[in-house]
MIBA-304909 format. One line per 10 residues: number of its first residue (from 1); their letters; for each residue x, y, z of N, C-alpha, C. Coordinates in Angstrom, 2 decimals, padded with zeros to 5 digits, always signed. Each point is the difference from the previous one (the first is absolute). Example, Ala and Ser with C-alpha at 12.3 -4.5 7.8 and 13.67 -1.06 7.14 Angstrom:
1) as) +013.19 -005.69 +007.80 -000.89 +001.19 +000.00 +000.90 +001.20 +000.00 | -000.35 +001.05 -000.72 +000.82 +001.19 +000.06 -000.77 +001.09 +000.73 $
This chain:
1) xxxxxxxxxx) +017.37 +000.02 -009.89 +000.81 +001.21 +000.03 +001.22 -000.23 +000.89 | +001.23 +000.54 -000.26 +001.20 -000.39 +000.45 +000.07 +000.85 +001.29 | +000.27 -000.70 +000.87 +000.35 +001.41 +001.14 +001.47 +000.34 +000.64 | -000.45 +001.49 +000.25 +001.83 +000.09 +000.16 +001.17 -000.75 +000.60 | +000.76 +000.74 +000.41 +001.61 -000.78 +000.78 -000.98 +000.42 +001.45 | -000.60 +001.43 +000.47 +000.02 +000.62 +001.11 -001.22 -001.49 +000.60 | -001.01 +000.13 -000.91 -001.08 -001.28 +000.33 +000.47 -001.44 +000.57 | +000.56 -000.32 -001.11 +000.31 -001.41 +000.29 +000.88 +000.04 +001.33 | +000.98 +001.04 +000.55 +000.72 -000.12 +000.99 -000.58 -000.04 +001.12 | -001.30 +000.57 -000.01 -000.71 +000.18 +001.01 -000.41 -000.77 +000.30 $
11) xxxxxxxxxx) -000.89 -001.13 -001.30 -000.84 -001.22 +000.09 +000.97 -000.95 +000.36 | +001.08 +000.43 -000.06 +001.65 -001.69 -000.27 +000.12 +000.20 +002.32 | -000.36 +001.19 +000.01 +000.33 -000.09 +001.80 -001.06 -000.05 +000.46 | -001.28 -000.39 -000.64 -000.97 -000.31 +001.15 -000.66 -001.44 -000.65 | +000.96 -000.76 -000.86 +000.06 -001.18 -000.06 -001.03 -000.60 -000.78 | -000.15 +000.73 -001.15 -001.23 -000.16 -000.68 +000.49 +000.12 -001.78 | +001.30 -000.29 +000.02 +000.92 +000.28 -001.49 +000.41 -001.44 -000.22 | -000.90 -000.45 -001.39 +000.04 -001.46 -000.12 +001.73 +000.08 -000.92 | +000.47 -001.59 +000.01 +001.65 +000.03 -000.20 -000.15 +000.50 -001.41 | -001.39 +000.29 -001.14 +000.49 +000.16 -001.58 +000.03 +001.46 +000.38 $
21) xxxxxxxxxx) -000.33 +000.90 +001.25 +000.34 +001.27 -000.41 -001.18 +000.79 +000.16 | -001.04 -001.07 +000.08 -001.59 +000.68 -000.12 -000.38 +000.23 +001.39 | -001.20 +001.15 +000.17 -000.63 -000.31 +001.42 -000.91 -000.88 -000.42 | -000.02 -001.14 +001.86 -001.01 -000.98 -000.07 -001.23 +000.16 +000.65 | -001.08 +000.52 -000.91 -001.18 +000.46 +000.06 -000.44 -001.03 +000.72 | -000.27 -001.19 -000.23 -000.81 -000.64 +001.06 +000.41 -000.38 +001.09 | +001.37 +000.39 +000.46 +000.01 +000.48 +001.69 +000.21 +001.16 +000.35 | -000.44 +000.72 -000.97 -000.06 +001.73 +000.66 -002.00 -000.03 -000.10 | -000.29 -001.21 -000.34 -001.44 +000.27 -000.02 -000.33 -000.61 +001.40 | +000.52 -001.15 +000.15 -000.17 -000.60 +001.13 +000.61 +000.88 +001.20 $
31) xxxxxxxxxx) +001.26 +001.01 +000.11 +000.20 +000.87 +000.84 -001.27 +001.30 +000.17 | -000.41 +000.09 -001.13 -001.21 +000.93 +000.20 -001.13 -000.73 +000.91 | -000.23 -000.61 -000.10 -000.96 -000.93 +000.38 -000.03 -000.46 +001.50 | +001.22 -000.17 +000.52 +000.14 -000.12 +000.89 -000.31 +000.93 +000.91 | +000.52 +001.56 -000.88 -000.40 +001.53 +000.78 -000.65 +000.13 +000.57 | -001.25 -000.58 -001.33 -001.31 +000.65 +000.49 -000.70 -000.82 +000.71 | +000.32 -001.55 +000.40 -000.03 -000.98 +001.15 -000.28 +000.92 +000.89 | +001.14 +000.55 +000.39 +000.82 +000.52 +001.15 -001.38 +001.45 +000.40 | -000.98 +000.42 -001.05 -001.02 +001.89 +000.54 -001.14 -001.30 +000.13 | -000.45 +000.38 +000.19 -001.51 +000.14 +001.47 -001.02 -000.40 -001.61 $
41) xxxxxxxxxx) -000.58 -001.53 -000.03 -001.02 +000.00 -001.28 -001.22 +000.83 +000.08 | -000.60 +000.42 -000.71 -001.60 +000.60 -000.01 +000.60 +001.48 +000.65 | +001.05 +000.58 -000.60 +000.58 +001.04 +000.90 -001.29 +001.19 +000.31 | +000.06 +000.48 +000.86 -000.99 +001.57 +000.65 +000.38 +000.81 -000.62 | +001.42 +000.57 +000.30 +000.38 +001.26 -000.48 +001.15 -000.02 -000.86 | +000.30 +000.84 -000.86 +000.94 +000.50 -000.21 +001.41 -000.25 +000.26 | +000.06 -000.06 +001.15 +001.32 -000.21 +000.66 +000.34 -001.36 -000.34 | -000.59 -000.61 +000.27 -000.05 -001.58 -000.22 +000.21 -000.47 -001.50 | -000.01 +000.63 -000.97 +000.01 -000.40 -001.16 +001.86 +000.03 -000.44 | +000.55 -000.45 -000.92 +001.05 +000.33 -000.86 -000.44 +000.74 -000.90 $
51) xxxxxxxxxx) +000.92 +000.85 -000.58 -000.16 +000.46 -001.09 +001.17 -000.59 -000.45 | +000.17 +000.12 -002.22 +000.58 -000.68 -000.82 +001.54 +000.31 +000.69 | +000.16 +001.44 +000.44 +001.07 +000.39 +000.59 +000.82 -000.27 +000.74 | -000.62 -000.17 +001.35 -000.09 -000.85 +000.95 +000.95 -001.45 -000.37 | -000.93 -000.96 -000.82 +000.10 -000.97 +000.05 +001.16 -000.44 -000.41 | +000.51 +000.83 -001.18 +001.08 +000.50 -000.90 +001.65 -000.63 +001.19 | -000.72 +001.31 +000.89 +000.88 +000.24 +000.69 +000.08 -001.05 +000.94 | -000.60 -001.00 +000.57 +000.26 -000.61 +001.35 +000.30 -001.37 -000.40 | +000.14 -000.27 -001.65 +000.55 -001.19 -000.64 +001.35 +000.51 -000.69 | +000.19 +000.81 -000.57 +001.77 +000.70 -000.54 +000.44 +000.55 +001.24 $
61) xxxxxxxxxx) -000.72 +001.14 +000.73 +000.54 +000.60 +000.60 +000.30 +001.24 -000.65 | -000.12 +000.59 -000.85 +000.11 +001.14 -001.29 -000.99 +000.40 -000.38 | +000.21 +001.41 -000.41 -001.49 +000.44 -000.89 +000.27 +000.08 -001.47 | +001.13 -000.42 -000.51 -000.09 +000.07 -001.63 -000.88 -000.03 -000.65 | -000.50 +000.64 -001.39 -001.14 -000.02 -000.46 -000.27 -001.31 -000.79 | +000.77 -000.46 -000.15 -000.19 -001.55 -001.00 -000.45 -000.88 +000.68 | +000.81 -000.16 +001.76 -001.05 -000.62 +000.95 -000.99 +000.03 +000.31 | -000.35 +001.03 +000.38 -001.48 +000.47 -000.02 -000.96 -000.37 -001.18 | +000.85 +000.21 -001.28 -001.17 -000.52 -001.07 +000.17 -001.37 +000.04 | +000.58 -000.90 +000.57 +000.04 -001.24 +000.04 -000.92 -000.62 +000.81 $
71) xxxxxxxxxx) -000.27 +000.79 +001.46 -000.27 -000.46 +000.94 -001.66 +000.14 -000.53 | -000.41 +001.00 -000.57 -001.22 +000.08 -000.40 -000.67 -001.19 -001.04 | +001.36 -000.35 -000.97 -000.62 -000.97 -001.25 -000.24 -001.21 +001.05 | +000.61 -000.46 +000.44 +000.05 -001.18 +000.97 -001.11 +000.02 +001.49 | -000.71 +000.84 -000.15 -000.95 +000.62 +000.84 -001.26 +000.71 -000.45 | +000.19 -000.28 -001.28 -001.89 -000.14 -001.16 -000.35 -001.02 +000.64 | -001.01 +001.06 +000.22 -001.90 -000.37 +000.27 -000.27 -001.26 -001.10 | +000.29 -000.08 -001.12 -000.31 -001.29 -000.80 +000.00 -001.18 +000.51 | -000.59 -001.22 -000.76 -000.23 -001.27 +000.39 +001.83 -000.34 -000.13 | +000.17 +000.38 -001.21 +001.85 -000.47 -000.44 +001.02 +000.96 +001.14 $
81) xxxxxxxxxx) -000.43 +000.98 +000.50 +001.02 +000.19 +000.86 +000.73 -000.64 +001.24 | +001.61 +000.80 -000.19 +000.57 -001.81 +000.85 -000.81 -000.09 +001.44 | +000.23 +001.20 +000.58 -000.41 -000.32 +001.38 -001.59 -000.37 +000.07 | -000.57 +000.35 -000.76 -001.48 -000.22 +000.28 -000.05 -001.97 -000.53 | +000.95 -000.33 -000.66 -000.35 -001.53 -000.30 +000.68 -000.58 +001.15 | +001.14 +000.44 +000.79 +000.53 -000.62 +000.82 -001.32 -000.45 +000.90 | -000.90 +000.91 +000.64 -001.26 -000.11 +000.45 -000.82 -001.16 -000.19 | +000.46 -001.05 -000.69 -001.10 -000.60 -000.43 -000.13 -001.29 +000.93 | -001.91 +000.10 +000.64 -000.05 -000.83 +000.95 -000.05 +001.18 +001.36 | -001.40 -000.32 +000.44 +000.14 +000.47 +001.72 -000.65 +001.25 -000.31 $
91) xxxxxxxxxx) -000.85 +000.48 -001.06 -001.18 +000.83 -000.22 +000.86 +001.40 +000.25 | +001.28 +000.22 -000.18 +000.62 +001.31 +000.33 +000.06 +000.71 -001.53 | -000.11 +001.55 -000.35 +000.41 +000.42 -000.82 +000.80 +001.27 -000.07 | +000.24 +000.49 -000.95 +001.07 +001.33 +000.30 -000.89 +000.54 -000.49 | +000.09 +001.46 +000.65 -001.29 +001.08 -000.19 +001.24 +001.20 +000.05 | -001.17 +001.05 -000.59 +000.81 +001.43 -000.12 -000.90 +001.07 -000.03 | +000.58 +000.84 +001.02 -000.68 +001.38 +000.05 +000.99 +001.38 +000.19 | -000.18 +000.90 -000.75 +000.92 +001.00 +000.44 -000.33 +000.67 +001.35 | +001.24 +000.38 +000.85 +000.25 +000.45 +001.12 +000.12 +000.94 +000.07 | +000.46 +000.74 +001.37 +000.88 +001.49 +000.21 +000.81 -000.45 +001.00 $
101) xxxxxxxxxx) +001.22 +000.63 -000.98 +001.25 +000.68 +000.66 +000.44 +001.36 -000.35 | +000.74 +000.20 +001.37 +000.29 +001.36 +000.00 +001.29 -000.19 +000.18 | +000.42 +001.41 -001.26 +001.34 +000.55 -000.17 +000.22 +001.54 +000.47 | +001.33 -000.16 -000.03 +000.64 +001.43 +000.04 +000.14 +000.19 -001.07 | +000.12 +001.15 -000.44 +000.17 +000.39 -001.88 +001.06 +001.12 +000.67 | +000.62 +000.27 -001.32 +001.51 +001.01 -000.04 -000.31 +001.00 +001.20 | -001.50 +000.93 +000.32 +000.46 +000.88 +000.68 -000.18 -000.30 +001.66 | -000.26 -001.43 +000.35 -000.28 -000.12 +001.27 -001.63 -000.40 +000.40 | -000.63 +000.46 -000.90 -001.24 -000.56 +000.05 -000.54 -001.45 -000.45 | -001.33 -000.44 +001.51 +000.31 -001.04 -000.29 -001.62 -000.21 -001.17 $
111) xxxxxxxxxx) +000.43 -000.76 -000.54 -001.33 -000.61 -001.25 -000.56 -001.34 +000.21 | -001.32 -000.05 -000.55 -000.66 -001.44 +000.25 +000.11 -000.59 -001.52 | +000.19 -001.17 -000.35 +000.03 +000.05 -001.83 -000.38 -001.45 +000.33 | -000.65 -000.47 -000.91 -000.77 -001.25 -000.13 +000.98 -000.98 -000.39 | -000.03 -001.30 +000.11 +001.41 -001.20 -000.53 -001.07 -001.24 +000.07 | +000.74 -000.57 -000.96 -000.28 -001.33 -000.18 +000.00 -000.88 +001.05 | -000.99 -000.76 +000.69 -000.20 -000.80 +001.16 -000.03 -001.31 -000.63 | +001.00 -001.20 +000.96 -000.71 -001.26 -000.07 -000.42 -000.59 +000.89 | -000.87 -001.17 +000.15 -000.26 -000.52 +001.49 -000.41 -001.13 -000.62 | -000.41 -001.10 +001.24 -000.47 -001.31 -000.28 -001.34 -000.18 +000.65 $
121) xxxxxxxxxx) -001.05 +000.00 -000.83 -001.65 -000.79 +000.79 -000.23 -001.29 -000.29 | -001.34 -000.67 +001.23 -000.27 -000.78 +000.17 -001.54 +000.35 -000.08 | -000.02 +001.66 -000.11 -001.50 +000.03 +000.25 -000.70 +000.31 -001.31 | -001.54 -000.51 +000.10 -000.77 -000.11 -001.35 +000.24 +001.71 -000.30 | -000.69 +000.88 +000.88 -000.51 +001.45 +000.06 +001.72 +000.45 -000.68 | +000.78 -000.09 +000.53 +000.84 +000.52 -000.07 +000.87 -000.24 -001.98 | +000.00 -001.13 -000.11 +000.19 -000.45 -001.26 -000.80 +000.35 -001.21 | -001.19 -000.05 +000.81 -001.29 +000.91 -001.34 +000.47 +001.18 +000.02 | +000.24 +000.81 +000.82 +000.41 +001.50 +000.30 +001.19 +000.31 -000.71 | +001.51 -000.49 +000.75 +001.38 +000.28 -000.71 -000.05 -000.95 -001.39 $
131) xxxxxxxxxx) -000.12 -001.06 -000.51 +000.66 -000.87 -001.38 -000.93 -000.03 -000.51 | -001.81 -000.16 -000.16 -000.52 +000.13 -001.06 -000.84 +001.30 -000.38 | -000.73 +000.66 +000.99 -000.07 +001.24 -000.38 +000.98 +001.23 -000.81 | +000.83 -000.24 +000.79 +001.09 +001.23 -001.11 +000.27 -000.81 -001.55 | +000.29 -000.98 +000.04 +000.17 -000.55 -001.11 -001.51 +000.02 -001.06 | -001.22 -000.13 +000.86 -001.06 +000.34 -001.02 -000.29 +001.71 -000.63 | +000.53 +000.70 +001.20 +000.15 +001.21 -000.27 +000.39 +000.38 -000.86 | +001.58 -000.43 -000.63 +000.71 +000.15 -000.64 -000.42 -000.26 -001.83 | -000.13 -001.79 +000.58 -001.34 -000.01 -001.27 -000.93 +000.74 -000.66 | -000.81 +000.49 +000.84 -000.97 +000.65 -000.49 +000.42 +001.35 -000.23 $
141) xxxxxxxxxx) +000.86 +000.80 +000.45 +000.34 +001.29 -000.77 +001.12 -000.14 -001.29 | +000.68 -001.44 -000.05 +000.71 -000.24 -001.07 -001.08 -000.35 -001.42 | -001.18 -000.17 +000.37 -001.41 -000.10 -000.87 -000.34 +001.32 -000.47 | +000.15 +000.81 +001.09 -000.47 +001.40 -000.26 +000.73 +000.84 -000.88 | +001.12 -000.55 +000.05 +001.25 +000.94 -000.72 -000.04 -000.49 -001.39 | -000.27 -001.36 -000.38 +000.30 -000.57 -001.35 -001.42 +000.43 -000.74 | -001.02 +000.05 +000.69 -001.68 +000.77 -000.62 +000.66 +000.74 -000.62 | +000.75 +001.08 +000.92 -000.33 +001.67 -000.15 +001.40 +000.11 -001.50 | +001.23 -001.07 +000.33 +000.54 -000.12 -001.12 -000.69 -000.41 -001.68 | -000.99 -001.16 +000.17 -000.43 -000.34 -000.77 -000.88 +001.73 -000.91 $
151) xxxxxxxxxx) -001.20 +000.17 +001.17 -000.59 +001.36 -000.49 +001.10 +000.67 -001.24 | +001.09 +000.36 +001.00 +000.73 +001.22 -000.23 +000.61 -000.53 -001.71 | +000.66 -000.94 +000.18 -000.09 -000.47 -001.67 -000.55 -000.02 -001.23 | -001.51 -000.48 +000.44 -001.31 -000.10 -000.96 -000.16 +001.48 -000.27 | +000.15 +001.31 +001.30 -000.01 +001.18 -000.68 +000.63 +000.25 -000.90 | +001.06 -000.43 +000.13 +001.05 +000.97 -001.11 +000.70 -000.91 -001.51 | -000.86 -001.52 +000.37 +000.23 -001.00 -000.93 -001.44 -000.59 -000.21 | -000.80 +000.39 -000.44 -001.21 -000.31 +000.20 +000.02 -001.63 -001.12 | +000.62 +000.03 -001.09 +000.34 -001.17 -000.43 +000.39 -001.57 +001.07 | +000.49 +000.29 +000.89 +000.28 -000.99 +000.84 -001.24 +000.10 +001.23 $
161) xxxxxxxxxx) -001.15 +000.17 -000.25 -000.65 -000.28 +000.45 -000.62 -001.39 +000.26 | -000.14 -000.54 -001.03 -000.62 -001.88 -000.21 +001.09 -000.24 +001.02 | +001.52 -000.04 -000.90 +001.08 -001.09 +001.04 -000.31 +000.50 +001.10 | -000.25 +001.03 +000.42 +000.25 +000.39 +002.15 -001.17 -000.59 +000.57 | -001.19 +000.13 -000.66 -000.97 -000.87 +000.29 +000.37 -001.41 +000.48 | -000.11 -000.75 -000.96 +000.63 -001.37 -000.40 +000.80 +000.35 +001.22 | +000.94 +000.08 +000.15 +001.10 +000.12 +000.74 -000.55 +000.34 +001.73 | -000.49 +000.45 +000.07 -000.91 +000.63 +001.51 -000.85 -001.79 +000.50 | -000.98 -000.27 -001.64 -000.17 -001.08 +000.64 +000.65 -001.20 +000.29 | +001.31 -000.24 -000.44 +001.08 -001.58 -000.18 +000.40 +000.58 +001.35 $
171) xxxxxxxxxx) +000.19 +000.99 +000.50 +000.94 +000.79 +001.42 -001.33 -000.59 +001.00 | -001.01 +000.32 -000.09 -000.80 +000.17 +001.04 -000.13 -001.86 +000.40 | +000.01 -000.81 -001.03 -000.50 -001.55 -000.36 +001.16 -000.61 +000.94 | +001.01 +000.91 -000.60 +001.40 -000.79 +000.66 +000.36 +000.57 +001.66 | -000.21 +000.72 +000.37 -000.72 +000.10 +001.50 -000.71 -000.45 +000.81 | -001.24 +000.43 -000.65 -001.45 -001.04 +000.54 +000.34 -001.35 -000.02 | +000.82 -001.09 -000.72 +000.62 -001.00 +000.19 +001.19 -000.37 +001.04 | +000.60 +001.11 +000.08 +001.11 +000.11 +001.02 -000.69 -000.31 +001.41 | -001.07 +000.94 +000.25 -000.33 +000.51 +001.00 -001.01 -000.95 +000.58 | -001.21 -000.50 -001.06 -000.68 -000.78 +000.78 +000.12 -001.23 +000.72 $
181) xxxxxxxxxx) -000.72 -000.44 +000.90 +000.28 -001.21 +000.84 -000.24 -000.99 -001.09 | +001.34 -000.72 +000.87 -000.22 -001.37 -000.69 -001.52 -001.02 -000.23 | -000.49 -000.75 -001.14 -000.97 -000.82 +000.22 +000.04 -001.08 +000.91 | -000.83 -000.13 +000.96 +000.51 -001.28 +001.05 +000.09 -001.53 -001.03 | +000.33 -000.96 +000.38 +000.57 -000.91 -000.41 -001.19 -000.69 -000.05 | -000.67 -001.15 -000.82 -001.27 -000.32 +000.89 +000.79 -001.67 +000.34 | -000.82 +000.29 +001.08 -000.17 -001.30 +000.81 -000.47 -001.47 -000.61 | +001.16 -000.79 -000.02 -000.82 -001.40 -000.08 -000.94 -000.32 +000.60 | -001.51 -000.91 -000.41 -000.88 -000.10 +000.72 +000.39 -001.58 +000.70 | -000.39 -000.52 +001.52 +000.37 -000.69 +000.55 -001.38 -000.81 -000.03 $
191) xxxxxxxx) +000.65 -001.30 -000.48 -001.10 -001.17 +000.65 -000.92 +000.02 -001.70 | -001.12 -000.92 +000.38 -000.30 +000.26 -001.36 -001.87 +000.28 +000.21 | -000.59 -000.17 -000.81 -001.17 +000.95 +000.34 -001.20 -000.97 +001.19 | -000.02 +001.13 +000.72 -000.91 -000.81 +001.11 -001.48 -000.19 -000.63 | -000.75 -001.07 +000.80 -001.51 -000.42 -000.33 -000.49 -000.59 -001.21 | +001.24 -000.27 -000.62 +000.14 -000.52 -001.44 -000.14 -001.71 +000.46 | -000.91 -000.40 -000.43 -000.59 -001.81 -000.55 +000.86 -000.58 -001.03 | +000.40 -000.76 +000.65 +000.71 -001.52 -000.64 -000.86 -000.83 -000.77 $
């Protein structure tokens, strides 16, 4: 997606506007990265965390909204996301939990509203907790939703019943494959058989 004149001017003065014109994502990933170097790993509270906002901001210096959606793509939780591959090596990962911050809203009052958090662990507890739990979470109610789709079809198409079947089971096969552990490798056996006569 092309981004504006106002964007690129912003990205061209904080030195991150490659010469074809483009921003250069993999040192605005590596500037992210550095950020979050910079907060407290295995953070306690709140305070300690970035949010997408935040982060937005202390690498442009701006809150534009295109930054911000940038700062987030480049800051997926995924294996392919940039900053989380920069990571690689030294048991660190990028984790995410939503926070609170508090605003003022138009009439002076102040509000607590939840935001996108990132941080970096080293710890087991903590990594089961923020990067694979929510993500199984997610899973499993994205299961729940395609059932209740499937159901809702067969009601009112009762003809497409076989295919959703069929279809429920190739979905479930191709998961259960995703998901399960790998088979261990087997082991060459060493030496050759003991107590064995010549």
């Amino acid at each position: 997606m092309p981004y504006s004149e106002e964007v690129l001017e912003v990205v061209d003065a904080v030195g991150l506007l490659k010469e074809t014109g483009t921003v250069d994502r993999a040192q605005t990933a590596v500037r992210l990265k550095e950020q979050l170097d910079g907060k407290p790993m295995n953070p306690v509270d709140d305070a300690e965390i970035f949010t997408i906002e935040e982060l937005a901001f202390e690498v442009f210096n701006s809150n534009l909204p295109e930054l911000r959606s940038l700062t987030a793509q480049l800051c997926s939780l995924s294996p392919q996301g940039a900053v989380q591959t920069l990571l690689n090596g030294g048991g660190v990962l990028l984790c995410g939990r939503p926070v609170d911050r508090e605003y003022e809203n138009a009439r002076g009052i102040t509000e607590t509203r939840k935001k996108t958090g990132r941080f970096l662990s080293d710890d087991d507890a903590m990594v089961m907790e923020y990067l694979i739990e929510d993500n199984s979470e997610a899973l499993a109610k994205k299961a729940v939703r395609m059932s209740e789709l499937h159901d809702l079809v067969v009601r009112r198409r009762p003809s497409l019943a076989a295919a959703l079947g069929q279809k429920r089971i190739d979905t479930t096969r191709r998961i259960q494959a995703s998901l399960m552990p790998p088979e261990p490798e087997p082991q060459p056996i060493r030496g050759g058989r003991r107590g064995q006569r010549r």
